[in-house]
Residue, then its C-alpha position, 0 to 999 in steps of 0.5 A: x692564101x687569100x687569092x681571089x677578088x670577087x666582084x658582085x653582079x647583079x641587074x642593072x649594075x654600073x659596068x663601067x665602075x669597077x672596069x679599070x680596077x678588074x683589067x688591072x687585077x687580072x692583068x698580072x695573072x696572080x689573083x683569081x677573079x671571080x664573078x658573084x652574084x645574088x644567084x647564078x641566073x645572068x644579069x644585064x649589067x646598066x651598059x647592056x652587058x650580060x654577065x653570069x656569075x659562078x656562085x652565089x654570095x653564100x658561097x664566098x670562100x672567106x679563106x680565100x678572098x682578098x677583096x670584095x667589090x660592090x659596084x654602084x647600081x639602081x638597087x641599092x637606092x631602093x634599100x635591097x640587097x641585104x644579102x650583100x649586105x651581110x657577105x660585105x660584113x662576113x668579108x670585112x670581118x675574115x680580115x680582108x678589104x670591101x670595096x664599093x662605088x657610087x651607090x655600092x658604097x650604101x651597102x657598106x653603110x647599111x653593114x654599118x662599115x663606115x660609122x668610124x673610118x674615113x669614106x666617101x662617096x657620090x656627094x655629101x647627104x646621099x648616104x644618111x638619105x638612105x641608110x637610117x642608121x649611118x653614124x658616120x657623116x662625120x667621117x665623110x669626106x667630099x674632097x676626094x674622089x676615092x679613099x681607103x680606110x679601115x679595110x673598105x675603099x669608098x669612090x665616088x661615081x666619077x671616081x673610076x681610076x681613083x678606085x682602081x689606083x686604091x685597088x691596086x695599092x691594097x692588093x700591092x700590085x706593081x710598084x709605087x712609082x709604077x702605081x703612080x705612073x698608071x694613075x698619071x697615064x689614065x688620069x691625065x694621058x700623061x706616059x710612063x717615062x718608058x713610053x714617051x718616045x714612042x708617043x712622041x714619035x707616034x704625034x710626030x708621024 
């Protein structure tokens, strides 16, 4: 039973990338969310927040896992990482998704992931200056802000709903109309239908 979305922490990682996504993930109460990290010693996330993971990139239950999601963060720049690099590959080939941000998406790339699939990310060029062997600049697309395509998703830094509404397609939750509505309310402050009169009511007073 793939139950369980796991996020990967590290120093220095974006807090704020995948923030929309994992109270979205968590909010049904279906799935397991579960912090992963290079070790179980805390990390202090870009934004200050110290996190501690409760297990090890080794440690996957690869049975189990729905999605793995790789934030964006100094470290993949300085072409580190190469244990997430090999759990993206294993996630990826037991059958379930990857998913990464900003510069999280180098580490999909280095798992040479993204060579035939449509992707992007933070802007055309960021990519090939950092992974030597990426073969799929073709595939790159720099007008939108987040895609899904042959089990990954790929977001831009400035992309965080567009990545959760990719997440929440994926892992089906809620439906359609009720995926779009989420994306209009935290896009665009537009409400849900059910929630105009009491906005309209709340500018009135």
């Amino acid at each position: 039973m793939r139950d369980t979305v796991y996020f990967l922490a590290f120093d220095g990682f974006a807090d704020w990338h995948a923030a929309h996504a994992l109270c979205e993930i968590r909010r049904p109460g279906e799935w397991q969310l579960k912090t992963v990290g290079f070790s179980l010693q805390p990390v202090l996330s870009m934004g200050g927040l110290r996190v501690v993971p409760e297990l090890t990139l080794d440690r996957l239950d690869l049975q189990r896992a729905a999605m793995l999601i790789v934030p964006g963060g100094y470290l993949w720049e300085h072409g580190h990482g190469d244990e997430a690099v090999e759990a993206v590959r294993r996630v990826h080939a037991a059958g379930a998704p990857v998913a990464a941000v900003d510069s999280g998406v180098l580490v999909l790339a280095r798992a040479g992931l993204l060579d035939a699939c449509r992707h992007t990310g933070s802007w055309p060029g960021h990519i090939g200056a950092h992974v030597p062997g990426y073969a799929g600049a073709d595939q790159f697309d720099p007008t939108v802000l987040a895609v899904s395509d042959g089990g990954t998703i790929t977001a831009s830094q400035l992309g965080s709903v567009e990545f959760a509404r990719e997440v929440i397609r994926t892992l089906d939750l809620y439906s359609p109309s009720d995926r779009e509505h989420w994306y209009r309310l935290f896009k665009h402050a537009l409400p849900p239908p059910w929630c105009a009169g009491d906005a309209a009511t709340a500018v009135a007073a």
